[in-house]
N, C-alpha and C positions, 0 to 999 in steps of 0.2 A: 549598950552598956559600956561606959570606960575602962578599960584596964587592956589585961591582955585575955586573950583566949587562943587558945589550942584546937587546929585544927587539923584533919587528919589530909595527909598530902598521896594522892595515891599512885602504887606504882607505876613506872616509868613516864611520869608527867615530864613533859619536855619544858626549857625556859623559854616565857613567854604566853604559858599560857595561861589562863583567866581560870580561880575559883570563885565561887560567891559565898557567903554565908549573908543566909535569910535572915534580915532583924536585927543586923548587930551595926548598922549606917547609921549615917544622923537623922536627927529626929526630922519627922517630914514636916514642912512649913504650913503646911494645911491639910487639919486632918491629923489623926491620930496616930501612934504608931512609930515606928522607926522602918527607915529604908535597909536597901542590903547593902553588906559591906563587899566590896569590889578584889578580889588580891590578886596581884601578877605575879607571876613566879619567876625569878631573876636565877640561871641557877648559872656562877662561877668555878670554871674551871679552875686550877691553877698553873701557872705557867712554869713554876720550874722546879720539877719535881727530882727528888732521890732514884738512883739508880736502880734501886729497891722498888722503889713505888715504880718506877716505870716498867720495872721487868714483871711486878702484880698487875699493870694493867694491864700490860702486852697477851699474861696468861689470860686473864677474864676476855680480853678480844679473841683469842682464839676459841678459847670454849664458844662465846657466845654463835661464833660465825659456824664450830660444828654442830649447835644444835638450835640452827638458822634452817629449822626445816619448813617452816611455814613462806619462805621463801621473802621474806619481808627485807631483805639484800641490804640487810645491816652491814655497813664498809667499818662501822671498828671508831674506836677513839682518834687513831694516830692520820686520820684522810680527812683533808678538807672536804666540804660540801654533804655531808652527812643529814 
């Protein structure tokens, strides 16, 4: 179908990853039917944030890392190579 559709993004998908939705690609060259549609998920950070906005991340990294019990050594927003 052409236009736009809405589809549900689920939680913590990382950028870069692949959804599909069934049936909504171009139509197939032979044969009935339409393909699936492809989507990469692109997510941007912003680079320069309020000192407000930075001191709400900084809170949600710490929370996050105290109930980091599954041991999954979430390093935080503010560390490269995460």
């Amino acid at each position: 179908m052409a236009g736009t559709k809405n589809i549900a993004i689920p939680k913590g998908i990382e950028s870069g990853e692949i959804l599909k939705i069934k049936g909504e690609g171009f139509t197939r060259t032979r044969g009935y039917g339409r393909g699936d549609q492809i989507v990469q998920i692109i997510v941007k950070t912003p680079k320069n944030l309020s000192k407000k906005q930075e001191e709400i991340l900084r809170d949600f990294e710490e929370l996050g890392k105290r109930e980091d019990r599954g041991g999954n050594g979430w390093k935080g927003f503010f560390k490269k190579g995460n």
